[in-house]
C-alpha positions as CSV (number, residue, x, y, z in Angstrom):
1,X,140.5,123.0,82.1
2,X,139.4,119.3,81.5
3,X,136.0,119.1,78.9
4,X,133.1,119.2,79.5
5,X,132.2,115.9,78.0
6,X,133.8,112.5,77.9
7,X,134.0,111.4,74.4
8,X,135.6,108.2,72.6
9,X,139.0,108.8,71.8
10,X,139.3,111.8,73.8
11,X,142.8,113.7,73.8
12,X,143.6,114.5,77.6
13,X,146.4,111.1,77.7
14,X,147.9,112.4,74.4
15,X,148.2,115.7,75.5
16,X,152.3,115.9,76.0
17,X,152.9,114.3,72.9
18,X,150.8,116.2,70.6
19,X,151.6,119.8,71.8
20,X,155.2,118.9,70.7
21,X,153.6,119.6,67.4
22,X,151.5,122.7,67.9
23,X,153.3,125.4,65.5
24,X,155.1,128.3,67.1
25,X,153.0,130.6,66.0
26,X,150.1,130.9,63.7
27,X,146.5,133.0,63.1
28,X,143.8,131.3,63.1
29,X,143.1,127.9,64.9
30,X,140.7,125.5,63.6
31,X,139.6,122.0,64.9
32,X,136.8,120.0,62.6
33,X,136.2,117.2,64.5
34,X,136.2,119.1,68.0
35,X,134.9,116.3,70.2
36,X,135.5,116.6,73.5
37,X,137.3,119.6,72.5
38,X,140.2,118.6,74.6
39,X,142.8,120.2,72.6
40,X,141.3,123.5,72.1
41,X,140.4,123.4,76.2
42,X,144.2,122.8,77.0
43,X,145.2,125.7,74.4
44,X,142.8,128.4,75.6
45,X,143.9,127.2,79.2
46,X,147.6,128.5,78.0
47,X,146.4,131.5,76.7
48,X,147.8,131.1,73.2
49,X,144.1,131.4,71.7
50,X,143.4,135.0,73.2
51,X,142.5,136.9,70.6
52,X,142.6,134.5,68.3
53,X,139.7,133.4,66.1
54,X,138.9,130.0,66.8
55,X,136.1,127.9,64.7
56,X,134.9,124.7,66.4
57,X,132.7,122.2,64.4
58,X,131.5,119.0,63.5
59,X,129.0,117.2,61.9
60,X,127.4,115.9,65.2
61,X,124.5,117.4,65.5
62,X,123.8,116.8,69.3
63,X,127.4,117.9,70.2
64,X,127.1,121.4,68.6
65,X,123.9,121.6,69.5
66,X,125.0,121.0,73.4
67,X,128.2,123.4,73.1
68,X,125.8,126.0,72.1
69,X,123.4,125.9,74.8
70,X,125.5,125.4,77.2
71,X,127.5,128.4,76.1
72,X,124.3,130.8,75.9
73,X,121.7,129.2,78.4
74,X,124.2,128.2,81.1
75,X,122.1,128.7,84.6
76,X,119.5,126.6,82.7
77,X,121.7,124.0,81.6
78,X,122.6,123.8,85.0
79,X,118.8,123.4,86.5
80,X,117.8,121.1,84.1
81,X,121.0,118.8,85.1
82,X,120.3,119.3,88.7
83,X,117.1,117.9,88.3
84,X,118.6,114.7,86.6
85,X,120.9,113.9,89.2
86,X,118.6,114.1,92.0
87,X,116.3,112.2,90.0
88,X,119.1,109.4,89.2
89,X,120.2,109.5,93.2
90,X,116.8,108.2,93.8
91,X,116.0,105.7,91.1
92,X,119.5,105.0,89.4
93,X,119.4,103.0,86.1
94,X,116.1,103.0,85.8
95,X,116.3,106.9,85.5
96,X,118.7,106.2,83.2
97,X,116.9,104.3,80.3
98,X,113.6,106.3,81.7
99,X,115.8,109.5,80.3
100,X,117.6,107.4,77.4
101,X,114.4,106.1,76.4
102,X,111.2,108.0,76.7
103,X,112.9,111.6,77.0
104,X,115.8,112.0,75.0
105,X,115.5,110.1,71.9
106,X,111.6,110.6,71.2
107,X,112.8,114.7,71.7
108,X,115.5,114.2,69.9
109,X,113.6,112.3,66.5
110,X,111.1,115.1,66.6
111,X,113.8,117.8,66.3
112,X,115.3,115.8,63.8
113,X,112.0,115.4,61.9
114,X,110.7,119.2,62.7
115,X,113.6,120.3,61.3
116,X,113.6,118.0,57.6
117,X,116.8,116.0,58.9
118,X,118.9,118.7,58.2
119,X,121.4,118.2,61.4
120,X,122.5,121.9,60.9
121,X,119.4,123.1,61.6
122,X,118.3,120.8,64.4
123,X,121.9,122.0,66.0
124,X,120.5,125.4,65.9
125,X,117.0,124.4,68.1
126,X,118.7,122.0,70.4
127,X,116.9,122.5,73.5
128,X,118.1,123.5,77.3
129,X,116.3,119.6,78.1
130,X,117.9,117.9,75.5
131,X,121.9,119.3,76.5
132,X,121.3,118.6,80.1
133,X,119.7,114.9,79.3
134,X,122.9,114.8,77.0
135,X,125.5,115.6,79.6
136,X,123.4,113.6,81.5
137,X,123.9,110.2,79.6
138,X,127.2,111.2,79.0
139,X,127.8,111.0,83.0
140,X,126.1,108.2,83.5
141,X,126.4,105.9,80.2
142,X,128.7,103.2,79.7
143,X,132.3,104.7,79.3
144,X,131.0,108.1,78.3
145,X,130.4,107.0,74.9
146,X,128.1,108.4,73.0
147,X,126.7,106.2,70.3
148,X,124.1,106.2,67.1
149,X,122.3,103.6,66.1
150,X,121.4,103.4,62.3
151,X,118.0,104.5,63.0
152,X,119.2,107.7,64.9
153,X,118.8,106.3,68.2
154,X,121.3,107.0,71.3
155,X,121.8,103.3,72.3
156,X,124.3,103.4,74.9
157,X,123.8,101.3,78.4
158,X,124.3,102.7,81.7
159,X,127.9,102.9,83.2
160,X,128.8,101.0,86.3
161,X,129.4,104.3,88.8
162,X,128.7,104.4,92.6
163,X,128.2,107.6,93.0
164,X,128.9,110.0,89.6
165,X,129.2,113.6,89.9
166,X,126.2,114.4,87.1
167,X,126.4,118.3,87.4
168,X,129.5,120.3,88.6
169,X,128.0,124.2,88.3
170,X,131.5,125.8,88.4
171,X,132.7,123.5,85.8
172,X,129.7,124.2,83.1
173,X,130.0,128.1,84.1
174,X,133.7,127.6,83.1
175,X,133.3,126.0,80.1
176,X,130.6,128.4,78.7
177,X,133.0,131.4,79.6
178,X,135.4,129.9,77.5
179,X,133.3,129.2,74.5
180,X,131.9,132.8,74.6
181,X,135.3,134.1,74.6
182,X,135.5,136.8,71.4
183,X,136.3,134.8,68.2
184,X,135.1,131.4,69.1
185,X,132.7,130.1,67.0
186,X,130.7,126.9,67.0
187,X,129.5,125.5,63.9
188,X,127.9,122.6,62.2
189,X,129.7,121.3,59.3
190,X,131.7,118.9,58.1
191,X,135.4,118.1,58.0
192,X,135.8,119.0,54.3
193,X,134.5,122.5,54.3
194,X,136.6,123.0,57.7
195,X,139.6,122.2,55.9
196,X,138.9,123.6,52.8
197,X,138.7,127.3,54.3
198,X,142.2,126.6,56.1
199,X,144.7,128.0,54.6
200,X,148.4,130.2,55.2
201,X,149.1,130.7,58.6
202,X,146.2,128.7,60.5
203,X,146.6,125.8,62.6
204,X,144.6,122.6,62.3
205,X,143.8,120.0,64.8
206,X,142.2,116.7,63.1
207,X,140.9,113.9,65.1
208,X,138.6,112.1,63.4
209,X,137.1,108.9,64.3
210,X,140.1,106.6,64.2
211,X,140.5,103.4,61.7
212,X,139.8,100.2,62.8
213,X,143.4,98.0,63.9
214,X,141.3,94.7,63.9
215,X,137.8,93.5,63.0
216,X,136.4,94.2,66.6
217,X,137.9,97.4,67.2
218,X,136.1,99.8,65.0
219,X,133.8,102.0,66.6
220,X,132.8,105.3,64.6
221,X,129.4,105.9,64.8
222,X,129.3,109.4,66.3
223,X,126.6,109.7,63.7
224,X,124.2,107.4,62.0
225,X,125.9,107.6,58.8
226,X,129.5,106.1,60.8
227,X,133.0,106.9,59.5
228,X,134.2,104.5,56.9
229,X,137.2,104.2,55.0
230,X,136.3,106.3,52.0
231,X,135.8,109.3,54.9
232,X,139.4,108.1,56.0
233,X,140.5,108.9,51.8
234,X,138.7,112.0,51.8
235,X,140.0,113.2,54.8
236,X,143.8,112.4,53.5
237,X,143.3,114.1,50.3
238,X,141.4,117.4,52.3
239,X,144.5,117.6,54.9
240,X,147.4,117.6,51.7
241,X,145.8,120.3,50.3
242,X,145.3,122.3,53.5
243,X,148.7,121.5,53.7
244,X,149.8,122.8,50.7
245,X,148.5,126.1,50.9
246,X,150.2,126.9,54.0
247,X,148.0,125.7,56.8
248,X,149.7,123.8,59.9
249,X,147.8,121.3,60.0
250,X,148.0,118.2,63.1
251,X,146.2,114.5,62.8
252,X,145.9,111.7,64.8
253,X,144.4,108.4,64.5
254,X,145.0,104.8,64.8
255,X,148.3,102.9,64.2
256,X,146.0,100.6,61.4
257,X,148.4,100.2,58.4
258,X,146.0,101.6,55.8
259,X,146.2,105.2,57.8
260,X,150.1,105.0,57.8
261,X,150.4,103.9,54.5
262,X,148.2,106.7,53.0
263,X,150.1,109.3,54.8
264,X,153.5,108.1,53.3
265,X,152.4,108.7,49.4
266,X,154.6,110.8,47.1
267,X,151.5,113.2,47.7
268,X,151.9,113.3,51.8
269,X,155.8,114.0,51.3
270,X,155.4,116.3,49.1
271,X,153.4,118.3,51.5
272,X,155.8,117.6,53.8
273,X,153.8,115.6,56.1
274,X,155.5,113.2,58.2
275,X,154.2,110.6,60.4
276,X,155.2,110.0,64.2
277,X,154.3,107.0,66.1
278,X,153.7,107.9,69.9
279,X,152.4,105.6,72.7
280,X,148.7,105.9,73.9
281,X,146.3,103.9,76.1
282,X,143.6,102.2,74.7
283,X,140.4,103.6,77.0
284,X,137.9,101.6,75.5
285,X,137.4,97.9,75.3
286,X,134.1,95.8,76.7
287,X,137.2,94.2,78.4
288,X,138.7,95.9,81.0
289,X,141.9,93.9,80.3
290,X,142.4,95.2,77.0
291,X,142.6,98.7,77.7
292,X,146.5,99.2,77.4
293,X,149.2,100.8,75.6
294,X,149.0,101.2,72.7
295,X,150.3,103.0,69.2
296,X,149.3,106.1,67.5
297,X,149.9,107.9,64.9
298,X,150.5,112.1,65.1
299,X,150.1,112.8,61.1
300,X,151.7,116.4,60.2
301,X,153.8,118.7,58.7
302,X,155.1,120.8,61.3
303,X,158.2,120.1,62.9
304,X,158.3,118.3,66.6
305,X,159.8,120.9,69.3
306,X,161.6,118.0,70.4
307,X,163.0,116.8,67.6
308,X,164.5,113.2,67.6
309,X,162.8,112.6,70.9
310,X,160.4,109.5,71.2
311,X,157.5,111.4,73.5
312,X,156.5,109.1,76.6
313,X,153.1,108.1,77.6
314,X,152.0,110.3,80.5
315,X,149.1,110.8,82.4
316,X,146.0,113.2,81.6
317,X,147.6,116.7,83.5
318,X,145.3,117.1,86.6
319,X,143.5,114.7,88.5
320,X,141.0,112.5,87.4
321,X,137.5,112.3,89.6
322,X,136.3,108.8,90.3
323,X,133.7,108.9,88.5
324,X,133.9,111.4,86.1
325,X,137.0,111.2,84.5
326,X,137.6,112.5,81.1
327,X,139.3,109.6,78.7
């Protein structure tokens, strides 16, 4: 099952590498900084999450808030996106910074300010419009990305797409079965409380917004607030201790020498976290050129099922619709 959204350092590429490290067994699976949730999507498409319980979150308030309604209003979702794409069929980009503009981020600053700024909240009375406007821009926005000003605002432009397939029925229905699945919870909050209720036995997935390799290449700002280097230290220091009491617990991020020089402390080794270098693709670049292999860095402490094997850089499993494909 590919994601329902496209999202900036999305995990579909790196899929054969990483579940080299998924542990052989464990309880609980938890992913903090679920995304485009393409990891937990190719593990409940395996089956190895049946029955499990399974706690989704993140500190994006829009994100939750989407997964939610999507999972318990799904035939409106649908409607409301519909509506979009016939509307975008007739008047293109202009319906795009119509929705970007005057629809979803005046809704979106009075939810924010009806609810006191507290994203949690706001998550919690996301509205059918506002998840089908955000699906929406994801569609049909530059890339997929989906970017905060520091004033709140969604500033993305519109994407360069013929013809984009805006709303796919049978693919929303699919994803909301899978999030209403028994044990899957979606919940606002950040990294640190994630990974502070992980502990023997549970599987973690972190992929937080990756460190910069150059001055130009930093993006983070999934939020307002961005993701700086002290998040980067916080996050380190969260993972050992997760680590330490018993979790199994799986990172990735960039090949930027401050990330694989923090993970190779006395601390890391102790906690018997090693780090693996495995090829990528860069997906996003203003320059079209630039998106090429790349390095990056799986950050853990369980054991590769192929052990002494350098993984290859394969292709996302499943084919990848012209305009809709997932990065």
């Amino acid at each position: 099952m590919r994601p329902l959204l496209k999202w900036a350092g999305g995990k579909r590429q790196l899929l054969p590498a990483l579940e080299q490290y998924y542990p052989a067994t464990f309880g609980r699976y938890l992913e903090p900084f679920v995304g485009s949730g393409a990891v937990f999507f190719h593990l409940a498409s395996t089956g190895v999450l049946d029955g499990r319980t399974v706690i989704l979150s993140d500190v994006n308030t829009d994100l939750i808030g989407c997964y939610s309604v999507v999972r318990d209003r799904t035939e409106a979702v649908i409607t409301e996106l519909q509506s979009l794409e016939q509307e975008h069929r007739r008047h293109g980009d202009e319906c795009y910074y119509d929705v970007r503009d005057t629809r979803f981020n005046p809704w979106r600053a009075k939810l924010m300010a009806d609810s006191g700024g507290d994203g949690k909240l706001a998550a919690t009375r996301y509205s059918t419009e506002l998840a089908a406007m955000l699906i929406f821009l994801n569609r049909t926005g530059f890339n997929g990305l989906f970017r905060l000003n520091r004033l709140g605002e969604f500033n993305v432009p519109a994407g360069r797409y013929r013809d984009p397939r805006i709303c796919d029925p049978d693919h929303i229905r699919a994803v909301a079965a899978v999030l209403r699945r028994p044990g899957v919870a979606i919940e606002h909050r950040g990294f640190e409380a994630a990974l502070r209720d992980a502990g023997a036995g549970d599987f973690v997935y972190c992929d937080p917004p990756y460190a910069p390799v150059s001055r130009t290449s930093s993006f983070a700002n999934y939020t307002a607030a961005g993701f700086a280097s002290p998040d980067q230290q916080r996050l380190m220091d969260a993972v050992i201790r997760a680590c330490r009491r018993g979790a199994r617990v799986v990172v990735s991020n960039s090949s930027a020498p401050e990330i694989e020089t923090a993970y190779r402390t006395r601390a890391a080794r102790q906690a018997r976290i090693a780090v693996h270098r495995v090829p990528a693709r860069r997906a996003i670049n203003s320059r079209g050129s630039r998106r090429g292999p790349v390095d990056e860095l799986i950050i853990t402490n369980v054991p590769s099922s192929l052990a002494g094997l350098r993984p290859r850089m394969l292709k996302a499993p499943g084919p990848r619709p012209k305009a809709q494909g997932l990065v």
